[in-house]
PDB file with SEQRES, HELIX, SHEET and CRYST1 records, atoms N, CA, C and O in Angstrom:
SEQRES   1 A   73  UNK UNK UNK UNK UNK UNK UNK UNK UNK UNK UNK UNK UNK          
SEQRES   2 A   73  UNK UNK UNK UNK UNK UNK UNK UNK UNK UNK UNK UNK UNK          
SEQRES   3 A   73  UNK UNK UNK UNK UNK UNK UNK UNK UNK UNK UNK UNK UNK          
SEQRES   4 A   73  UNK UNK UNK UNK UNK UNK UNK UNK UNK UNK UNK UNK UNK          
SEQRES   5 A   73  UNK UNK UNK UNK UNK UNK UNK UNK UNK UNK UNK UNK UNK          
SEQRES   6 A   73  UNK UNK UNK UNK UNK UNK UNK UNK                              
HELIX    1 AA1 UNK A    3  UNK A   45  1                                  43    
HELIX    2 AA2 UNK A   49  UNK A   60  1                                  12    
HELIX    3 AA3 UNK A   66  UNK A   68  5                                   3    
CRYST1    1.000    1.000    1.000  90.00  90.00  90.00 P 1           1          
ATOM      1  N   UNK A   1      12.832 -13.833  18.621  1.00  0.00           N  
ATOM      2  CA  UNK A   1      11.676 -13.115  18.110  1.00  0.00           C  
ATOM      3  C   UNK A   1      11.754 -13.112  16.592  1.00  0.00           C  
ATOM      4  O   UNK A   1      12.708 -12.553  16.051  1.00  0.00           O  
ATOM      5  N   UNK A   2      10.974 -13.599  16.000  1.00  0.00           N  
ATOM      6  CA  UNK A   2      10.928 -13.019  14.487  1.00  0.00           C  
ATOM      7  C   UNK A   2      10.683 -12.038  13.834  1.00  0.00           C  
ATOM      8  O   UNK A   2       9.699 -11.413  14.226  1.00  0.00           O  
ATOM      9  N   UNK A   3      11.217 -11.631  12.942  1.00  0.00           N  
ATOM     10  CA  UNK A   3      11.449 -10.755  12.090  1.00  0.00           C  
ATOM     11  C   UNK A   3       9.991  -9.725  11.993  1.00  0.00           C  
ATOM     12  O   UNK A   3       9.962  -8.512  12.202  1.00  0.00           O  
ATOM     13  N   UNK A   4       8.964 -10.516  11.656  1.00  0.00           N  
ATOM     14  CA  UNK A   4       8.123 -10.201  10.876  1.00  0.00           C  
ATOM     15  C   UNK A   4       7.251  -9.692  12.626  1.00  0.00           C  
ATOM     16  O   UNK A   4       6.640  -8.625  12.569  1.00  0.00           O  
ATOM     17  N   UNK A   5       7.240 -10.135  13.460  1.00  0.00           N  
ATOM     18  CA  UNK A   5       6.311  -9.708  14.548  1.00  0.00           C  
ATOM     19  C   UNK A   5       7.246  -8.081  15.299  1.00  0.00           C  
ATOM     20  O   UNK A   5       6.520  -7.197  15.753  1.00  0.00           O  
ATOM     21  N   UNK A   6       8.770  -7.885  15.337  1.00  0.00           N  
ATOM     22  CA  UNK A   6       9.489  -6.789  15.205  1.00  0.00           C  
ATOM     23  C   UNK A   6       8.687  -6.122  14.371  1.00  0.00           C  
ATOM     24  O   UNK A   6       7.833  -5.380  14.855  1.00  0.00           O  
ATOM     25  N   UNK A   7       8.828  -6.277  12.817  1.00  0.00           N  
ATOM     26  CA  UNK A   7       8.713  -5.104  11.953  1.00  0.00           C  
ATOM     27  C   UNK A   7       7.091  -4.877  12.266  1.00  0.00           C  
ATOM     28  O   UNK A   7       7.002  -3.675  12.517  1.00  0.00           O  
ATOM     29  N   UNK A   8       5.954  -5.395  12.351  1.00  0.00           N  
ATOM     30  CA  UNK A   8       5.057  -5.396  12.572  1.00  0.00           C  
ATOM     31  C   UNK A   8       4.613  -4.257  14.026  1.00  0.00           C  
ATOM     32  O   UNK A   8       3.715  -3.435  13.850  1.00  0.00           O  
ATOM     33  N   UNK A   9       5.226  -4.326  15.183  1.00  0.00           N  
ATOM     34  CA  UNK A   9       5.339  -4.083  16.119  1.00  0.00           C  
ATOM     35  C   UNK A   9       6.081  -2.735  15.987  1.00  0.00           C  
ATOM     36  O   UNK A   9       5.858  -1.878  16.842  1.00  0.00           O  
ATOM     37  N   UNK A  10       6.785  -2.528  15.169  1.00  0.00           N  
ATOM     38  CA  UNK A  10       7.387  -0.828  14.690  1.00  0.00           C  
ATOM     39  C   UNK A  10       6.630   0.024  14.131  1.00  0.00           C  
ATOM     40  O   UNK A  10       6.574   1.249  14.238  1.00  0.00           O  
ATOM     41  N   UNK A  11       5.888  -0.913  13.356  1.00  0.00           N  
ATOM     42  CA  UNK A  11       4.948   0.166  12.333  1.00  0.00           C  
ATOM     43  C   UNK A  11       3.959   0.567  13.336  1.00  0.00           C  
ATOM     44  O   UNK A  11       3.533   1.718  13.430  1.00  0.00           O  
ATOM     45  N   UNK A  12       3.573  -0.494  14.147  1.00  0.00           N  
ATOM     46  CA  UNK A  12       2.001  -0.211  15.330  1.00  0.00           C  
ATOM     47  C   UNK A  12       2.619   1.084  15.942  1.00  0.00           C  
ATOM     48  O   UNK A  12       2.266   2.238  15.703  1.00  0.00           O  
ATOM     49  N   UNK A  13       3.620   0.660  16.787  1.00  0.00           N  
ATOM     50  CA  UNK A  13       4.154   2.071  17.290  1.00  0.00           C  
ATOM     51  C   UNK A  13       5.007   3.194  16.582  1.00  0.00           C  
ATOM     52  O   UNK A  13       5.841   3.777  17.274  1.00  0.00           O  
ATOM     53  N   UNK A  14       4.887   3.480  15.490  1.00  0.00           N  
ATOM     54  CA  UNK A  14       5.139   4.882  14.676  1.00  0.00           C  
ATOM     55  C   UNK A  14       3.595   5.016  14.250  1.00  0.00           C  
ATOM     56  O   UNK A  14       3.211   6.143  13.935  1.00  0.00           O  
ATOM     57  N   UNK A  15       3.092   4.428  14.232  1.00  0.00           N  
ATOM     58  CA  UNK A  15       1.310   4.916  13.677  1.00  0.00           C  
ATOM     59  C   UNK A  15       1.188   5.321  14.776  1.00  0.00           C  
ATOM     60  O   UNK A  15       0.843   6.503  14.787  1.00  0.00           O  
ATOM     61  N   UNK A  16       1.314   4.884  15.730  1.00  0.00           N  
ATOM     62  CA  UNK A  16       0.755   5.917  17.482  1.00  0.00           C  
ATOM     63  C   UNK A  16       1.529   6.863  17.552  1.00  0.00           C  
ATOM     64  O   UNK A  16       0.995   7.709  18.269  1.00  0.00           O  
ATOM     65  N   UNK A  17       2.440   7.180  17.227  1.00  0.00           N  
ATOM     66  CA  UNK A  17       3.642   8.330  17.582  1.00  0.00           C  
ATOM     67  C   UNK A  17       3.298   9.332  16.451  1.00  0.00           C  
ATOM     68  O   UNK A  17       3.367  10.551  16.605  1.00  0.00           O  
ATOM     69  N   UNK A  18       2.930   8.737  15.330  1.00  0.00           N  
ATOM     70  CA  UNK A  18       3.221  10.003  14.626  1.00  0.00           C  
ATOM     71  C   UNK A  18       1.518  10.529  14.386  1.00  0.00           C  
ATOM     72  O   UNK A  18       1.301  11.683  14.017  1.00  0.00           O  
ATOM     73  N   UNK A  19       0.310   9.493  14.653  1.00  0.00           N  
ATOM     74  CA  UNK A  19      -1.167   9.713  15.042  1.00  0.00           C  
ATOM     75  C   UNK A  19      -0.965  11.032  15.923  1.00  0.00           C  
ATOM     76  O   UNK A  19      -1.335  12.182  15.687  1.00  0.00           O  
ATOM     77  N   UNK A  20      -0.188  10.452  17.127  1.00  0.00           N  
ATOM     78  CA  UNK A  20      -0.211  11.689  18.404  1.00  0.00           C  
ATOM     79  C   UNK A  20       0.500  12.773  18.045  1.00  0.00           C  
ATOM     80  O   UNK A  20       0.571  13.611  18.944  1.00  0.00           O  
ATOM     81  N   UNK A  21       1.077  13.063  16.994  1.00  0.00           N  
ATOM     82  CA  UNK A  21       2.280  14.178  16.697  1.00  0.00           C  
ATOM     83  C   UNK A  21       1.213  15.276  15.952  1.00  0.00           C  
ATOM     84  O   UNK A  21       1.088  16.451  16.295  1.00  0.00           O  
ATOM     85  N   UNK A  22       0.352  14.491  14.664  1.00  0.00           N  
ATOM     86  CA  UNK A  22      -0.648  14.886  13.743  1.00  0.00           C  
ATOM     87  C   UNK A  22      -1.694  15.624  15.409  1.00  0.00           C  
ATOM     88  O   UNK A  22      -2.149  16.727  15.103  1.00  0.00           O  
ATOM     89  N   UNK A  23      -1.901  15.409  16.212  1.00  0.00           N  
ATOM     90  CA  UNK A  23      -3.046  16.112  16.493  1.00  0.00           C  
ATOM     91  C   UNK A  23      -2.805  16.719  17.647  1.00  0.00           C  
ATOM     92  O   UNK A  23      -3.637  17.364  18.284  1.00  0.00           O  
ATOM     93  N   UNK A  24      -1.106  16.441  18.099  1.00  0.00           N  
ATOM     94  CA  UNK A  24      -0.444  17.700  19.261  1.00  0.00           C  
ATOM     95  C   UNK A  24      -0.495  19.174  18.233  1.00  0.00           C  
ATOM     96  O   UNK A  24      -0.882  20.241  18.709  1.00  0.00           O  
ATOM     97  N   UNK A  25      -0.007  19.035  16.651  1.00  0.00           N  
ATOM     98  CA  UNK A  25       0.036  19.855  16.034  1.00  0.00           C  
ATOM     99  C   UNK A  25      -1.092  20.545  15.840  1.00  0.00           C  
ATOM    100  O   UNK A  25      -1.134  21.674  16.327  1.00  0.00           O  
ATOM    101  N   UNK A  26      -2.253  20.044  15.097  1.00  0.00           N  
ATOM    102  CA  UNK A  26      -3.299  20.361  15.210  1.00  0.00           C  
ATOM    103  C   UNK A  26      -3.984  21.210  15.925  1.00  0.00           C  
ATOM    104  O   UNK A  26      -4.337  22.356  15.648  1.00  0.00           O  
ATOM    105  N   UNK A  27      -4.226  20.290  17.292  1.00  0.00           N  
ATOM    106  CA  UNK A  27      -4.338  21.246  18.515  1.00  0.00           C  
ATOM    107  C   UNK A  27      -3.485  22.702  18.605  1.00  0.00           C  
ATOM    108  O   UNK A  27      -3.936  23.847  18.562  1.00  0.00           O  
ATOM    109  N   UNK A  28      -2.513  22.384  18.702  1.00  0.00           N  
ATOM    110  CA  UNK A  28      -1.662  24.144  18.466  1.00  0.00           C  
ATOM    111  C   UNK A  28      -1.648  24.521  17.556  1.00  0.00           C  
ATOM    112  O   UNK A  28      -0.981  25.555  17.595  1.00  0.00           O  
ATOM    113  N   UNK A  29      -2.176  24.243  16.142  1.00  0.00           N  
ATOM    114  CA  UNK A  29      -2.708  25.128  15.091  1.00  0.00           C  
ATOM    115  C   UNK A  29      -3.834  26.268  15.811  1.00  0.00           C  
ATOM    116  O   UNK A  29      -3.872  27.459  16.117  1.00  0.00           O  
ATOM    117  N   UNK A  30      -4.661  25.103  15.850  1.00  0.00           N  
ATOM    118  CA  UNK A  30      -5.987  25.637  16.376  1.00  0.00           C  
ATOM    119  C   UNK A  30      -5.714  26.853  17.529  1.00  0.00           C  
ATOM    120  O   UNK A  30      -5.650  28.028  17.167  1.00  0.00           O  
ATOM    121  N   UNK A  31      -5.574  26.495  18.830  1.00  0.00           N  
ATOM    122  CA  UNK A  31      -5.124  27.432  19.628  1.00  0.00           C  
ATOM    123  C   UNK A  31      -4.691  28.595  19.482  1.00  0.00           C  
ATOM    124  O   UNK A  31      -5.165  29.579  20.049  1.00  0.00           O  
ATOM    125  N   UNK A  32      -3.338  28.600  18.373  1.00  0.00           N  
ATOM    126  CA  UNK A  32      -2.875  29.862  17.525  1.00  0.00           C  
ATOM    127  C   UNK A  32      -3.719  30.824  17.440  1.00  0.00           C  
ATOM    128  O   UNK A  32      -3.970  31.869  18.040  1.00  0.00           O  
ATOM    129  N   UNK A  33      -4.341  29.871  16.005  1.00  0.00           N  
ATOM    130  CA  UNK A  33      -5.368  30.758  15.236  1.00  0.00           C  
ATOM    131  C   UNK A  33      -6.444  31.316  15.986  1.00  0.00           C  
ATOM    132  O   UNK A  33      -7.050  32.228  15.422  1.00  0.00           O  
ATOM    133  N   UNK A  34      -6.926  30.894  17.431  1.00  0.00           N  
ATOM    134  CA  UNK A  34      -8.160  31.181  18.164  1.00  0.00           C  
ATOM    135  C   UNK A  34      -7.449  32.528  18.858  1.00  0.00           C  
ATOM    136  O   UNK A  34      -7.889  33.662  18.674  1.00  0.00           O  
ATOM    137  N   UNK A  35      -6.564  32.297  19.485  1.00  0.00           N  
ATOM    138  CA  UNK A  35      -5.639  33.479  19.937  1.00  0.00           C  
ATOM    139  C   UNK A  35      -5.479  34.806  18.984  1.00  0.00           C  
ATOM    140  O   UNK A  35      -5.680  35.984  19.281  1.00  0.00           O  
ATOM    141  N   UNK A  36      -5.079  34.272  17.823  1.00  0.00           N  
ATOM    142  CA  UNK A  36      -5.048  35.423  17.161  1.00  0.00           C  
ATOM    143  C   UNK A  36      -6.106  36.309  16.450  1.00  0.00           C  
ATOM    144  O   UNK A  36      -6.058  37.445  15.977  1.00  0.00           O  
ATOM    145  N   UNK A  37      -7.025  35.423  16.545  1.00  0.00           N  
ATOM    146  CA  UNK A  37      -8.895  36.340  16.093  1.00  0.00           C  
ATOM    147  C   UNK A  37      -8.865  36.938  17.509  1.00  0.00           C  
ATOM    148  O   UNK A  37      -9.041  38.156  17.472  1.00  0.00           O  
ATOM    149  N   UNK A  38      -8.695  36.445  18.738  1.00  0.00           N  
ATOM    150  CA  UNK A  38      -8.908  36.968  19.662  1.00  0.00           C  
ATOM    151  C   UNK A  38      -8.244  38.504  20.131  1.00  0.00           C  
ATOM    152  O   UNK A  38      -8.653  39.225  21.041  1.00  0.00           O  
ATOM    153  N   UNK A  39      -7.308  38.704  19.379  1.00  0.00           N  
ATOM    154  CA  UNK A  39      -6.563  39.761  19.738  1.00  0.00           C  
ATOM    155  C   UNK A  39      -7.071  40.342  18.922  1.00  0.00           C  
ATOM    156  O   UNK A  39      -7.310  41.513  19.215  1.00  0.00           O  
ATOM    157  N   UNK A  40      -7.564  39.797  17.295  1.00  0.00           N  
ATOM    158  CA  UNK A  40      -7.414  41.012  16.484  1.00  0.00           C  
ATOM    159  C   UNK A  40      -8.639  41.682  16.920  1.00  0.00           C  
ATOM    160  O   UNK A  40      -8.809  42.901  16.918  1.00  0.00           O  
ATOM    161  N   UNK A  41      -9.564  40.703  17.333  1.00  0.00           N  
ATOM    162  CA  UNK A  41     -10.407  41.247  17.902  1.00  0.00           C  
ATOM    163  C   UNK A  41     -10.987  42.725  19.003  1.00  0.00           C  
ATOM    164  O   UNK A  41     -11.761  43.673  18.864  1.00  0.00           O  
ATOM    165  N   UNK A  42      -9.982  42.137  20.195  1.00  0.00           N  
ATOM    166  CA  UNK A  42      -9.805  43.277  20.687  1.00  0.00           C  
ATOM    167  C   UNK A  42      -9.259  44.791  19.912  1.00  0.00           C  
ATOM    168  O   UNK A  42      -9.738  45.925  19.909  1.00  0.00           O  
ATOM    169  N   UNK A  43      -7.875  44.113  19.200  1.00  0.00           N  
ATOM    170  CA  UNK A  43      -7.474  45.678  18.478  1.00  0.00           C  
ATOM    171  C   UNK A  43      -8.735  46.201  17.711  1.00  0.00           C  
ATOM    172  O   UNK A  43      -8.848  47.390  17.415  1.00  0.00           O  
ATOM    173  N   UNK A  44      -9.710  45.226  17.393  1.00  0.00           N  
ATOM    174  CA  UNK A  44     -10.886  46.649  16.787  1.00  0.00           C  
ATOM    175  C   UNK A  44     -11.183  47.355  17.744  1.00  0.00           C  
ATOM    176  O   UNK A  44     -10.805  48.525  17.669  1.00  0.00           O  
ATOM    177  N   UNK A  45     -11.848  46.988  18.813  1.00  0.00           N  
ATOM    178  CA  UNK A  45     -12.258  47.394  19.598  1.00  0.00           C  
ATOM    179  C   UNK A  45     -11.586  48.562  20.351  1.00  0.00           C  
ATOM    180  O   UNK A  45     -12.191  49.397  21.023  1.00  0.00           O  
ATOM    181  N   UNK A  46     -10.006  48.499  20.110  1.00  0.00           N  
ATOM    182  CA  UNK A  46      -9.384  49.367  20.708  1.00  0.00           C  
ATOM    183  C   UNK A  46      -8.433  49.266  22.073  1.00  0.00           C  
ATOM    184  O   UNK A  46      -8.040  50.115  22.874  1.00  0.00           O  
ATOM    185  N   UNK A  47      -8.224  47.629  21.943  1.00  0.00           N  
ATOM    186  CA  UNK A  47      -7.949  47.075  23.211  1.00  0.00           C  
ATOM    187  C   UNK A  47      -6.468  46.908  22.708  1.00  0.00           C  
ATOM    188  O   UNK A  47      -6.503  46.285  21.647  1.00  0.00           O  
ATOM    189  N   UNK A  48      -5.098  47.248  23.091  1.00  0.00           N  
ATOM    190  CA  UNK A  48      -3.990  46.687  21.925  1.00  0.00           C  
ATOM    191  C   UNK A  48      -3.271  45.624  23.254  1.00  0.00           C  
ATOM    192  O   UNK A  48      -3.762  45.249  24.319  1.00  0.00           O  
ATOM    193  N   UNK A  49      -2.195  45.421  22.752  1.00  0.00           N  
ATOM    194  CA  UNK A  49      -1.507  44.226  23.154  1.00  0.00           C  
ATOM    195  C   UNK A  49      -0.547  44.340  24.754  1.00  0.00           C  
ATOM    196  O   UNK A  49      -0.159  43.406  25.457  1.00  0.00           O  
ATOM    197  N   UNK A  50      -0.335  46.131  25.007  1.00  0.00           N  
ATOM    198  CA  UNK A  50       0.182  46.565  26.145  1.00  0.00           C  
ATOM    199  C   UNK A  50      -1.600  46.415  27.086  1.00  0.00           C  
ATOM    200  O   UNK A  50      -1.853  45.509  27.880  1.00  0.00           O  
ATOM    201  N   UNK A  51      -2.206  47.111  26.847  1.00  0.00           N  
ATOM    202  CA  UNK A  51      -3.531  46.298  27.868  1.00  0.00           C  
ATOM    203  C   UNK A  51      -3.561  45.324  28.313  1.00  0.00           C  
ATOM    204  O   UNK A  51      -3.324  45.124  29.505  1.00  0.00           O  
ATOM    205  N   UNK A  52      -3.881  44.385  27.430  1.00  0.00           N  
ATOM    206  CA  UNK A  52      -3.828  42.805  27.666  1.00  0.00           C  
ATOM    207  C   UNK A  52      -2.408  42.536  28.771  1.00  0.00           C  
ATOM    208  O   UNK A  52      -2.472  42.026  29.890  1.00  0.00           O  
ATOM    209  N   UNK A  53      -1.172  43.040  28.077  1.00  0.00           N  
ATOM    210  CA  UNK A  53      -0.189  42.426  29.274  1.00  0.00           C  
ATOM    211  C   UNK A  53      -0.551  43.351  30.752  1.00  0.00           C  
ATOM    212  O   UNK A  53      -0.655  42.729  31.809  1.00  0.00           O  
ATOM    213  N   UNK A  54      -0.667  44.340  30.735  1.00  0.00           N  
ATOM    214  CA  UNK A  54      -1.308  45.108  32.339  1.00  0.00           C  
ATOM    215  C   UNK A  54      -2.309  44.635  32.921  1.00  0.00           C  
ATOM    216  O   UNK A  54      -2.722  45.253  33.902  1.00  0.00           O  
ATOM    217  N   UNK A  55      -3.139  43.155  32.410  1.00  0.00           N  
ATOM    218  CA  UNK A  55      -4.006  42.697  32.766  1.00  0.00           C  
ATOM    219  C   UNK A  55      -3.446  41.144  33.576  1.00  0.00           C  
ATOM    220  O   UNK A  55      -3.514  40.620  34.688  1.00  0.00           O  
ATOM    221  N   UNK A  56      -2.963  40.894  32.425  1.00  0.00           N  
ATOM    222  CA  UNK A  56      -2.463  39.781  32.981  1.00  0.00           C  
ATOM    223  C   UNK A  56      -1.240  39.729  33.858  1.00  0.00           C  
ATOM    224  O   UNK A  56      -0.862  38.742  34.490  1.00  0.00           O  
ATOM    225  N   UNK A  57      -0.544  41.170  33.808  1.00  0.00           N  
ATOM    226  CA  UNK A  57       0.629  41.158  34.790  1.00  0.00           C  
ATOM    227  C   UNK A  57      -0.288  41.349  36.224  1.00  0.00           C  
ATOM    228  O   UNK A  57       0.216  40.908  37.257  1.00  0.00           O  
ATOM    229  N   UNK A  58      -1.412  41.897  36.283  1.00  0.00           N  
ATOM    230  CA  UNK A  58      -2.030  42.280  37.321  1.00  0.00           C  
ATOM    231  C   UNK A  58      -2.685  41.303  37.988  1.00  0.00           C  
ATOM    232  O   UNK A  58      -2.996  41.521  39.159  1.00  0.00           O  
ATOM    233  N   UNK A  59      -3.071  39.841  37.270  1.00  0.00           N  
ATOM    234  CA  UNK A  59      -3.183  38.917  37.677  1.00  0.00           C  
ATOM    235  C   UNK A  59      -2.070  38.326  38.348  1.00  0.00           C  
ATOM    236  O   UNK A  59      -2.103  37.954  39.521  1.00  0.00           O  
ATOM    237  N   UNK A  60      -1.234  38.259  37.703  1.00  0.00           N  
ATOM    238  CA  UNK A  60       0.026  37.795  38.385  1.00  0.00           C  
ATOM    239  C   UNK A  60       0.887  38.543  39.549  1.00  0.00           C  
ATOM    240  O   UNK A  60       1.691  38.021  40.322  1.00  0.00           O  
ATOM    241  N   UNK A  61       0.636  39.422  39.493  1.00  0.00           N  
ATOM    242  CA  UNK A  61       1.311  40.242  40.408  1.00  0.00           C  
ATOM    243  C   UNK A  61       2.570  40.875  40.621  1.00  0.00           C  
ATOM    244  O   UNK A  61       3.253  41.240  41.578  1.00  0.00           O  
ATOM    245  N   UNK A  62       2.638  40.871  39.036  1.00  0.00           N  
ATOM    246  CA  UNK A  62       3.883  41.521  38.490  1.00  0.00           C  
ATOM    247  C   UNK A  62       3.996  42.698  38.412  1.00  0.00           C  
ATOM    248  O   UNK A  62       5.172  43.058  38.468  1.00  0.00           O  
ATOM    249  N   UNK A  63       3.131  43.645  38.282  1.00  0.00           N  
ATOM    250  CA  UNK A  63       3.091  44.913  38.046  1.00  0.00           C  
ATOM    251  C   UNK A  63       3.280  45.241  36.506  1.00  0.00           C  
ATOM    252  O   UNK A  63       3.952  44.417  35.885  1.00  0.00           O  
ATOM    253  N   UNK A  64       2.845  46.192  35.887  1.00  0.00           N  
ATOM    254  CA  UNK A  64       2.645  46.761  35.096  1.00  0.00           C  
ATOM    255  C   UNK A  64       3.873  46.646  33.844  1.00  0.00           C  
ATOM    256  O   UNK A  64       5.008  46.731  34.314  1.00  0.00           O  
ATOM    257  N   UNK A  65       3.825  46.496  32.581  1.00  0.00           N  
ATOM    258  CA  UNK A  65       4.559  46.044  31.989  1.00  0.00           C  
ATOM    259  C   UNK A  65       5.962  47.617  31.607  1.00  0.00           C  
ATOM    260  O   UNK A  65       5.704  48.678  31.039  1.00  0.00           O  
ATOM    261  N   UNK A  66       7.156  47.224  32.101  1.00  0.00           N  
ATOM    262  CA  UNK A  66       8.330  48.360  32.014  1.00  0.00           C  
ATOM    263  C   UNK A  66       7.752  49.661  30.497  1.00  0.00           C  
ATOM    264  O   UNK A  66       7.402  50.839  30.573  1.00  0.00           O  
ATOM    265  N   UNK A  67       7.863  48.929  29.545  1.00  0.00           N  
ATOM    266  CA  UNK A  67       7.726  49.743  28.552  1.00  0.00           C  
ATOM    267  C   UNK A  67       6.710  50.580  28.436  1.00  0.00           C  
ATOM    268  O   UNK A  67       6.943  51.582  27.761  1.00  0.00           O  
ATOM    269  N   UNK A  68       6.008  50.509  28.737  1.00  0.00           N  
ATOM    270  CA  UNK A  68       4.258  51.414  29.014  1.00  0.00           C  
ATOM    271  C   UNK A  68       4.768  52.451  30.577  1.00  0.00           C  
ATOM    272  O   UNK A  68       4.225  53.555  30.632  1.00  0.00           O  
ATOM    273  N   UNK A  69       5.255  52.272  31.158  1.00  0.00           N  
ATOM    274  CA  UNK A  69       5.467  52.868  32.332  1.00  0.00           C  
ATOM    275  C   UNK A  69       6.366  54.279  32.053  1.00  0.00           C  
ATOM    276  O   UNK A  69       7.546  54.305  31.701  1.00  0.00           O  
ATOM    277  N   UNK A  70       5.794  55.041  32.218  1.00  0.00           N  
ATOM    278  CA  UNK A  70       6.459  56.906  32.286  1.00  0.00           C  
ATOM    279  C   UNK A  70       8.139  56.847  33.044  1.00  0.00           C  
ATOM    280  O   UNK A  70       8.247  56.713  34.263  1.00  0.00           O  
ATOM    281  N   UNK A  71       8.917  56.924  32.467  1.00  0.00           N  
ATOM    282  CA  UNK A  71      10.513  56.831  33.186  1.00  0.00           C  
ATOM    283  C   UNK A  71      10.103  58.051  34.265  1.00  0.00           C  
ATOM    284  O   UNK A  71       9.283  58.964  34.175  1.00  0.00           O  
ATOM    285  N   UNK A  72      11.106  57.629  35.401  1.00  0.00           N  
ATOM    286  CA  UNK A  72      10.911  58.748  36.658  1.00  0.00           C  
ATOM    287  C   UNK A  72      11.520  59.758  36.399  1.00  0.00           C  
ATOM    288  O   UNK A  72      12.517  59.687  35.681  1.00  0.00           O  
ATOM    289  N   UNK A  73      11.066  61.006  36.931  1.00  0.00           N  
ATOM    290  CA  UNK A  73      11.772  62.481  36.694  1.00  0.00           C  
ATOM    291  C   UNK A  73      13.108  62.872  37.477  1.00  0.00           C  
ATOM    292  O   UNK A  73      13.630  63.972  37.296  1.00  0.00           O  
TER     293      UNK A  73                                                      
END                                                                             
């Protein structure tokens, strides 16, 4: 194989690897930041972050998150 079709053939595939790296990141920039308007959101509203998990534990079927829960007498 020659030289020049190798080095050629490295660069093609680090331009795809690091193309796909630039917009895995991206994407989870984005996501972040959508998440986090989303909450702050709620906290105006009055919704805080123990809600949200009693919601989603309740989806899951976890039950209610320990720390929010009244210790037994």
């Amino acid at each position: 194989m020659e030289p020049i079709i190798a080095i050629a053939g490295a660069c093609v595939i680090a331009f795809l690897v690091f193309t796909t790296l630039i917009k895995l990141v991206k994407t989870t920039l984005k996501t972040a930041f959508l998440l986090a308007a989303v909450m702050l959101l709620l906290m105006f509203f009055g919704i805080g972050p123990n809600e949200v998990w009693d919601v989603f534990a309740g989806w899951l079927g976890m039950g209610p998150d320990p720390a929010t829960v009244a210790p037994a007498q």
